[in-house]
N, C-alpha and C positions, 0 to 999 in steps of 0.2 A: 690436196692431201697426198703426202707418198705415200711410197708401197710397205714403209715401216713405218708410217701414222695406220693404215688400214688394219696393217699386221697388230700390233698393239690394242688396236678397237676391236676390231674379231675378236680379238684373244680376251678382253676384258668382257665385251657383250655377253660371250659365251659362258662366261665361270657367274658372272651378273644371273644369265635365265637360267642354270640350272641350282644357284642358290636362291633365288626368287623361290621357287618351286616346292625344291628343299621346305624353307623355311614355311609357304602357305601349308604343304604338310602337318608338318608339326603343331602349326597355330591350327588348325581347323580340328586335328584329332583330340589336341590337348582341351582344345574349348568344345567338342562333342563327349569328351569323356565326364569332363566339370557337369555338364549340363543332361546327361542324357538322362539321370534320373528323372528331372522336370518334363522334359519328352514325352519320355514315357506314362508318367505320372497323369499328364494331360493329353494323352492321345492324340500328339500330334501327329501328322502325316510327313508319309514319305518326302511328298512334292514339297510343303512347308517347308521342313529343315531344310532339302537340298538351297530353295530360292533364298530360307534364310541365309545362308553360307555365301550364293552366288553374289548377295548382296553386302557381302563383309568382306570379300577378296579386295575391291580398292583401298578398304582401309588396313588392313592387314599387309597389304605391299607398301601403302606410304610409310606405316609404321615402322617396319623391319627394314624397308629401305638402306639406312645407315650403316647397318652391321652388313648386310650385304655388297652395298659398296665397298665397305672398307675388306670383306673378305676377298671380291674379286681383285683390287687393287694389289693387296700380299700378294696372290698368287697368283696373278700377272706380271709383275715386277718380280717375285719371288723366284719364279721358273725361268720367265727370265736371265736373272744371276744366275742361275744352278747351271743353265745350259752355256752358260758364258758368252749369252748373247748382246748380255750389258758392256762387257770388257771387250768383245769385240767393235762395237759400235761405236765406244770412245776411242778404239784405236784407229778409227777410220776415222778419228774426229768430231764425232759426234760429241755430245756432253748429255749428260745424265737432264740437267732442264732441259734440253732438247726432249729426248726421251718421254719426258716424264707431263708435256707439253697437252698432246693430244687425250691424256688420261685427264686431265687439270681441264681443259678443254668441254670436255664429255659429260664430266662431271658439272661441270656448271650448266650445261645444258639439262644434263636430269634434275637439278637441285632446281631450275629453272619448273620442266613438266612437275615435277612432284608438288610445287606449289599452285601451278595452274588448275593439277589434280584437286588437291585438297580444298579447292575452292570450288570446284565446278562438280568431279564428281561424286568427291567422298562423303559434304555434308547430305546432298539426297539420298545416297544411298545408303546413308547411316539412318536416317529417317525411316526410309522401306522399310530397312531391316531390325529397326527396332520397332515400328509397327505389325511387321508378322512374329515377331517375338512374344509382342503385348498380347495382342489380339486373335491370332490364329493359333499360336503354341501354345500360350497359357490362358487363355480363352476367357483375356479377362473384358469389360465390355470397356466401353471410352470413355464411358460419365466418372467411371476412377478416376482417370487419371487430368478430368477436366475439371476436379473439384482440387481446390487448393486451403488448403483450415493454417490461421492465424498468420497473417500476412502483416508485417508493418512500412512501411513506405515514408519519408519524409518529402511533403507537396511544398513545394514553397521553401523559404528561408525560415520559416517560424513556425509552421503549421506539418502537424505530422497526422498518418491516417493509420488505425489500424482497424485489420477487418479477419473476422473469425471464421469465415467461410466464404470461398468465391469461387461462384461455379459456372468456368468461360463459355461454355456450351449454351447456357442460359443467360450469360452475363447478368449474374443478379449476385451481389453481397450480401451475406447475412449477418447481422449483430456487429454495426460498423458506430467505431467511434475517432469523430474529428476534434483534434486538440490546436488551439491557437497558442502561443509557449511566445513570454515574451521575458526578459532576466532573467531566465531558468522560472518564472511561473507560469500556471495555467490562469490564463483568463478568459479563455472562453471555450464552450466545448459543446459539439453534437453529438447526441448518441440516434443510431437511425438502428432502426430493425432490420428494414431493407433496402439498397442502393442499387438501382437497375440502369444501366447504360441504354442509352434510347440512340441510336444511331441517327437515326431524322435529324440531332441537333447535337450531337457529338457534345453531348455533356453530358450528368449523373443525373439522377430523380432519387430525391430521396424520400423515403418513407415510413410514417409514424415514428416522428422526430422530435426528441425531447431537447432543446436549447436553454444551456446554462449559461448565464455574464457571472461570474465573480469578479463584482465594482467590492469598492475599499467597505463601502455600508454594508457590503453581505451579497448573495446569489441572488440572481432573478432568469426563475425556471417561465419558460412556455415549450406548450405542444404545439405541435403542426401537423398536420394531417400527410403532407406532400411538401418537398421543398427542393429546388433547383438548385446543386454544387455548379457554381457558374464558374466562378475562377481555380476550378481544378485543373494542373499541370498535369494528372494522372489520367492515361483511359485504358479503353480496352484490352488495345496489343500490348501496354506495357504488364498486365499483371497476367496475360496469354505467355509474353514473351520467357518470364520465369520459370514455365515448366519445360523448357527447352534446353537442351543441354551444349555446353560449347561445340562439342564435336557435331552435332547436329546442323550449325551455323556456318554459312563463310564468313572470313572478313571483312565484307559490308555490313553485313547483318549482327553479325557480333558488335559491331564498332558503332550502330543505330541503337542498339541496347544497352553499350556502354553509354555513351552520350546521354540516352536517356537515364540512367540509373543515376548518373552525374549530375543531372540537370534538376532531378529532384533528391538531390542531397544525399543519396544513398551511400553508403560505401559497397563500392564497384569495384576496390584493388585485386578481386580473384579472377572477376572477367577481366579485368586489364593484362593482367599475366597472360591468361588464356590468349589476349588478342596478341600481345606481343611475341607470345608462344606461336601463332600461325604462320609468324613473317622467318622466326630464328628456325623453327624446326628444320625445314626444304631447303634450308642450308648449309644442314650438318653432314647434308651430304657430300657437298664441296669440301669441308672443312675435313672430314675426315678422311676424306681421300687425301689429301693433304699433309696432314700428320702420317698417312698409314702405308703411302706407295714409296716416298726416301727411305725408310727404315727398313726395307723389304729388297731395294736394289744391291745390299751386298751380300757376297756369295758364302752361304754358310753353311756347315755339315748335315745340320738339320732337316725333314724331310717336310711333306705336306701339314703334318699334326702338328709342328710346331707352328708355323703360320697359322691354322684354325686357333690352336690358342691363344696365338698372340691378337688375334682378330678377337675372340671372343671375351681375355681380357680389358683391352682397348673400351671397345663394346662396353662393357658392364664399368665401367669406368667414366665413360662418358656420359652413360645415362644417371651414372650415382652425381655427377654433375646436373646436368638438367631437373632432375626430382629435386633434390636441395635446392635447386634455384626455384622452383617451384611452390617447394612449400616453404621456402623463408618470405617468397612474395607474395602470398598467399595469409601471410603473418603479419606482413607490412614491415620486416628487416631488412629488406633490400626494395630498392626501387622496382617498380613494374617491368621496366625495360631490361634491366640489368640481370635480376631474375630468370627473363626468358634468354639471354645470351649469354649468360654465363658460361655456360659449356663452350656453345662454338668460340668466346672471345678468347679462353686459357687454351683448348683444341688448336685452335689458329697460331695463335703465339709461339705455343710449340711445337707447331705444322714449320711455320717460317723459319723457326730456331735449328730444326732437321735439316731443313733442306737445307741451313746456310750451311751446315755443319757438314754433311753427308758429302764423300769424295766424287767430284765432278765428272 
């Protein structure tokens, strides 16, 4: 690295941690002020909040990330031009992709950590900290939120289950009924009171079970006392896994749940965005550096507040990209993938279309 790649990185690092900073500010006030009512409300404690907080700062920097990259980027490149550091360095021969080389460089290395982040340490500590939210701030107990009412599932190719109460703590369903669906009819059907997961044999126990046949001559009802779901595709962790929120998951883990929710016929396209979304996000940091440091190396009258704006427009621009891509795939109007890359593919595009453009 020379001593103008170093000069460049200092220079970018530097405007990076003190908009890092910046931005944790404002996100922790803005969401202490939303929230303090509840705080207070529930008497929670000094130490609670603080750890709540300490435990939101990873995801609060992978988030904001993007805007901060792209703010350091302007006004590194931005100051830059002003100081006529850029016009000097091409006239030593340099070129502007020279220049612009080590920031493109850095960048992919953070786009690189921020996903390594969001996979190792944002989902546990989205977990903590929405456990001291639950359970210490708002003092609620955990049998809430380990009961889940009216669940449907499809087990199989032809068989669907629905269950009106399931409470993972206990693993016991209540008021469960199994339908066999074959031309769009039913022909056959359980209804169980209660369905208990028995770990020892990793399958259902059902109980006080009313079995319907609807044959072409009419129904034929029996009771059971107890009855073994032996070829259920469904168990425990899958309807555990539901009360889990994407950002709480890595990428394996989300993509074990996808799989799963596929595998018994679910429709999975929201988690699929989400998963697709883990891989595009950590990206956009690259990408926006990209579009946002050529437009910022030419020298213009304007001082630092036009850069902020231009950062902040860009910014709100790119994520009105990504939410639409979001919820169109979320709709099922765009494919899964496309959805989550939306933003970075058009950002890219016309990342590349600048720099070809931009004076060498």
């Amino acid at each position: 690295m020379t001593l103008l790649d170093r000069y460049i990185v200092r220079k970018f690092l530097g405007i990076l941690f003190y908009a890092n900073f910046a931005f944790i500010a404002i996100f922790v006030v803005v969401d202490l002020i939303e929230h303090l009512d509840k705080i207070l409300a529930n008497h929670g404690t000094f130490h609670d909040v603080v750890l709540y907080y300490v435990y939101y700062l990873p995801y609060i920097v992978v988030l904001t990330l993007p805007v901060n990259m792209l703010l350091s980027s302007l006004f590194t490149m931005g100051m830059m031009a002003q100081a006529n550091e850029i016009i000097a360095c091409q006239s030593a021969g340099i070129s502007l992709y020279r220049l612009l080389t080590p920031l493109l460089a850095l960048a992919l290395l953070i786009s690189i950590a921020s996903g390594v982040a969001a996979e190792t340490v944002v989902p546990s500590a989205n977990r903590a900290r929405l456990d001291i939210w639950r359970y210490k701030i708002k003092k609620e107990t955990r049998r809430i939120h380990s009961a889940r009412t009216e669940l449907a599932l499809q087990d199989g190719e032809n068989r669907q289950v629905f269950i009106q109460l399931y409470n993972s703590e206990k693993k016991i369903a209540n008021r469960v009924s199994i339908l066999w669906i074959e031309s769009n009819r039913v022909v056959r059907r359980w209804d169980a009171q209660i369905m208990e997961w028995k770990e020892d044999r990793g399958q259902w126990l059902l109980r006080m079970v009313t079995i319907r046949q609807f044959l072409p001559e009419g129904e034929l009802v029996q009771q059971r006392d107890s009855l073994w779901y032996t070829d259920s595709h469904i168990v425990h962790e899958d309807l555990v896994d539901l009360e889990i929120k994407p950002e709480e998951m890595n990428y394996a883990e989300l993509k074990r749940f996808v799989d799963k929710m596929l595998a018994l016929g679910a429709d999975a396209r929201r988690w699929l965005v989400d998963l697709y979304f883990k891989i595009s996000y950590p990206f956009a940091n690259f990408i926006i550096v990209l579009f946002g440091a050529p437009l910022a190396s030419r020298k213009r009258r304007s001082g630092p507040a036009f850069g902020f704006a231009m950062a902040l427009l860009i910014s709100f621009i790119y994520f009105i990209f990504l939410r639409t891509g979001q919820v169109l795939g979320h709709k099922g109007d765009l494919e899964p993938w496309l959805a989550a890359w939306i933003g970075n593919l058009v950002f890219g595009f016309a990342g590349l279309v600048t720099l070809l453009k931009v004076r060498k």
